[in-house]
Structures are given as structure tokens and as C-alpha cells.
N, C-alpha and C positions, 0 to 999 in steps of 0.2 A: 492742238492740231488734229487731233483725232477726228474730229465733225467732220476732216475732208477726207476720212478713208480709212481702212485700214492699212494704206501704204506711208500714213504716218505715225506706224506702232513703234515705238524706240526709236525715233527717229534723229534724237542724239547722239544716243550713241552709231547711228550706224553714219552718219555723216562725219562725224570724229573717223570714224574707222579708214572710210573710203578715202577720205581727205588726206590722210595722214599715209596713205597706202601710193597717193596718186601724185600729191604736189611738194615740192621741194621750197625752200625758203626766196631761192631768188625769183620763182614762178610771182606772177601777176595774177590775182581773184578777184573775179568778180561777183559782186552780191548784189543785183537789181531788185533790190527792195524787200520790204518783210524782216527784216533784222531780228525785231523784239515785237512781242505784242505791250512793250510795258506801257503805260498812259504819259506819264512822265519822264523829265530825264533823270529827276532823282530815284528811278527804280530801274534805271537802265543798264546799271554796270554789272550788274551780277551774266547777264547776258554776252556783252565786251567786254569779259573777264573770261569767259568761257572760249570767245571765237580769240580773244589775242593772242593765246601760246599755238594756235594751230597752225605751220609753215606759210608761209608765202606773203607779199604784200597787196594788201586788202583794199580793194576802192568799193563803199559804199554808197546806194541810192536809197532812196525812199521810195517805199511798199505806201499801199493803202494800210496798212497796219502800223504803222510804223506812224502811232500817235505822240511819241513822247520826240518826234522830230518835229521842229516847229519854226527852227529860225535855223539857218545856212550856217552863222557866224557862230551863232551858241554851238550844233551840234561840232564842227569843226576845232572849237577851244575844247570839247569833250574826247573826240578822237582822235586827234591827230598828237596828241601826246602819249596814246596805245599806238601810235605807231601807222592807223588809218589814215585813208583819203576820202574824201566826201565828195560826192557831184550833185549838182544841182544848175543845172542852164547852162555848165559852163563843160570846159576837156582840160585832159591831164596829157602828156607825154611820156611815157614809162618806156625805155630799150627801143624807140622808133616806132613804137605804137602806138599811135592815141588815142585814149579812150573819153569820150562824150556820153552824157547821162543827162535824161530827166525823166519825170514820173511816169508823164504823158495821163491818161484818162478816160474813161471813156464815151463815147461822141454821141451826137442827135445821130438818129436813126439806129440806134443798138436799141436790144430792147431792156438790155439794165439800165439805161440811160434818163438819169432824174435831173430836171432842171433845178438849178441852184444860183438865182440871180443873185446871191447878196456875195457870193462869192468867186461865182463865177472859173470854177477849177478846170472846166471843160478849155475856156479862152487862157486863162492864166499857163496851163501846164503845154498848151500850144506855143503861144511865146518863149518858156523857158527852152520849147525843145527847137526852133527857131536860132534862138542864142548860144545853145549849146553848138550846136552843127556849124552855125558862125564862127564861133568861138575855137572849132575844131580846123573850119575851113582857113585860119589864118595862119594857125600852127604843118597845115599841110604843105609846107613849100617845095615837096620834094616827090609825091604823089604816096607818102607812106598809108600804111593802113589805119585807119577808124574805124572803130569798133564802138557802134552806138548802145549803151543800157538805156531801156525804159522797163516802167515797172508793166505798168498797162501792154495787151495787145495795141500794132497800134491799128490796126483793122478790130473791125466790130465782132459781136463772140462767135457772129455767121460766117465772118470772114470777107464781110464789104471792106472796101479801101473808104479812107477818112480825110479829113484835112490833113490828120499827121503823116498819112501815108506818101499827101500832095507834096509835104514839108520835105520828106526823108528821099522823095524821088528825086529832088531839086537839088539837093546837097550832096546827095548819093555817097553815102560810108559805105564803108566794105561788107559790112554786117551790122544787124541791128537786130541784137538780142534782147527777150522779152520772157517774163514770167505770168504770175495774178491767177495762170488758170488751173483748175485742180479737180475735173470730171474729166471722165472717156469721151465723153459727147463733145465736149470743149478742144481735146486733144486732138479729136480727128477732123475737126473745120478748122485748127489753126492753120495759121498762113506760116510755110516756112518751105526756103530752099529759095532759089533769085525769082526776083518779083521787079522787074521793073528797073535792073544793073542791079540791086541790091538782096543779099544775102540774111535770110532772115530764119534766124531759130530762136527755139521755147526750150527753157533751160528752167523752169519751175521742176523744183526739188522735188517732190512724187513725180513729177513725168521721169524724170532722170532717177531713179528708184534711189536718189539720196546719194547719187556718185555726181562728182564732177565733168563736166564735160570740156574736153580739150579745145579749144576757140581757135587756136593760132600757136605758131614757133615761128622763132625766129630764121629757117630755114624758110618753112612754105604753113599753109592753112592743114588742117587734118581735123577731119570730122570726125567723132564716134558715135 
């Protein structure tokens, strides 16, 4: 992780440190992707061996890094017996709050943006984020909070609005937090604070100097 800084020098331990300084076991984590860089799942666990003893209960997304994730049903037979939860297009329900996840991508008109007709991840990971929000809107019968993970901004690295942003205005969660970005330049065109009824922060671990950031209580919201 170094290649992106030297704000990811030790950055084990200092995330163990912060974690275990800040979150309690019954608290709710969120990990918007990035987990492992391992390629497969058979090199995976030495990593979810490491995050399992740290407090609180864990709802994982998929990062662009996060190669050894490939199938919904596999990685879920792998963690959810460590005690994790996994999203992928879909929401969870924890204490009255729902959490919704997908990877999201990034879109025509960025300028990281490489077309990819055989796979088509740009359309695919708009769909899952679609279903997931769906997914959330059914479980909403009471107007409680949603709280949307993507891994991807889901505005371009300029800070254009996208499809996905057409998606999340439509569905409107409470928040919809986002990682993937890891330069100064990147930090300060991200798109965060309401945008449209919706609440949008960057919670990628060097912006957050490797602490956690408070989302929600079950009292009221509190940003740090």
C-alpha cells in the first residue's frame, strides 16, 4: 500500500490501534471495499484472520482490489462463518438501520474511464446498484435510515454527476459512503456533504489518517 503515500506507512498496525481505541463489539463496520489484495480465495484468510478478532460486526463490499472476490455465494460461504456480512446489489437490516452496497465504477466521461465491452462492469455494477437501493427501498417501511456503500466515487474523479448519481438521487438513502480515492488532488474535487437530499462522504483509509469515522448512533447522525 505504500505506492499510495506515505500515509500508508504501518498502516496495520495503526488501524488495529485506532479500531480497537474507537469501536466497541456491538457497533456496526463498515468496509466499502479493498479488503485483501490477495488474487484468490485460497490466499485470503490470513487477512480475515487478522480483521476477525477486531470489535464490532463487519459488513463487507468489494474494492477494485479485491480480486480473490468473484462470486457473492462463494465469498459469503467463506465469511459469514468468521462472523461477516457481505453486500453485493442487495441490504442488510442491523439495530434499524439499513445498510445497502454495491461496487459501483467508474463512468463514460471520467477520464480513467476504459471501455470494456466483454464485460461491461461500467452497466453491470449500475444494475447491482439499482437493486441494491431496491432492495433497501422494500425493507424501508418506516422511513428508517440507509446508508448506501459503494466502492467507486460515484461522481467522476472531477466531480461530474453520473448515472449512478441519477440512480441514488431517485432512491435517496441517507448517505452514501464511498472510498477508491487516494491523492490530495482526488480529496479535494470529491463530492461530499448533501448533494441532491443525499449525504455523501469519503471514508478511504489514508483520507481518514487510518481512524474510523463515526456514520450514525442510534440517538441522531454525528460526523467527525
Amino acid at each position: 500500500m505504500v505506492r499510495f503515500g506515505e500515509k500508508w506507512l504501518d498502516h496495520t498496525a495503526r488501524i488495529a490501534q485506532n479500531w480497537r481505541e474507537s469501536i466497541a463489539d456491538q457497533d456496526v463496520v463498515l468496509l466499502p471495499g479493498d479488503v485483501s489484495w490477495a488474487q484468490a480465495t485460497s490466499r485470503i484468510w490470513s487477512d480475515l484472520m487478522w480483521l476477525r478478532p477486531l470489535p464490532g460486526r463487519k459488513i463487507l463490499l468489494r474494492g477494485n482490489h479485491d480480486h480473490w472476490w468473484k462470486d457473492i455465494d462463494k465469498v459469503r460461504k467463506i465469511v459469514e462463518p468468521m462472523g461477516f456480512y457481505a453486500l453485493e446489489g442487495d441490504s442488510i437490516t442491523l439495530d434499524g438501520v439499513i445498510i445497502a452496497g454495491a461496487m459501483g465504477h467508474i463512468a463514460p466521461g471520467d477520464p480513467f474511464y476504459k471501455e470494456d465491452a466483454v464485460k461491461d462492469r461500467y452497466n453491470r455494477e449500475l444494475q447491482r446498484l439499482e437493486r441494491a437501493l431496491m432492495h433497501a427501498a422494500v425493507q424501508r417501511r418506516h422511513g428508517e435510515p440507509v446508508l448506501l456503500m459503494t466502492h467507486y466515487p460515484p461522481f467522476t474523479s472531477e466531480g461530474q454527476r453520473t448515472a449512478y448519481v441519477d440512480v441514488i438521487s431517485r432512491y435517496q438513502p441517507t448517505i452514501c459512503l464511498y472510498g477508491h480515492l487516494h491523492s490530495q488532488r482526488e480529496w479535494e474535487v470529491a463530492k461530499q456533504g448533501q448533494f441532491e437530499g443525499v449525504e455523501y462522504m469519503l471514508v478511504a483509509a489514508d483520507y481518514l489518517d487510518m481512524k474510523p469515522r463515526l456514520i450514525w448512533t442510534q440517538d441522531h447522525r454525528e460526523e467527525l
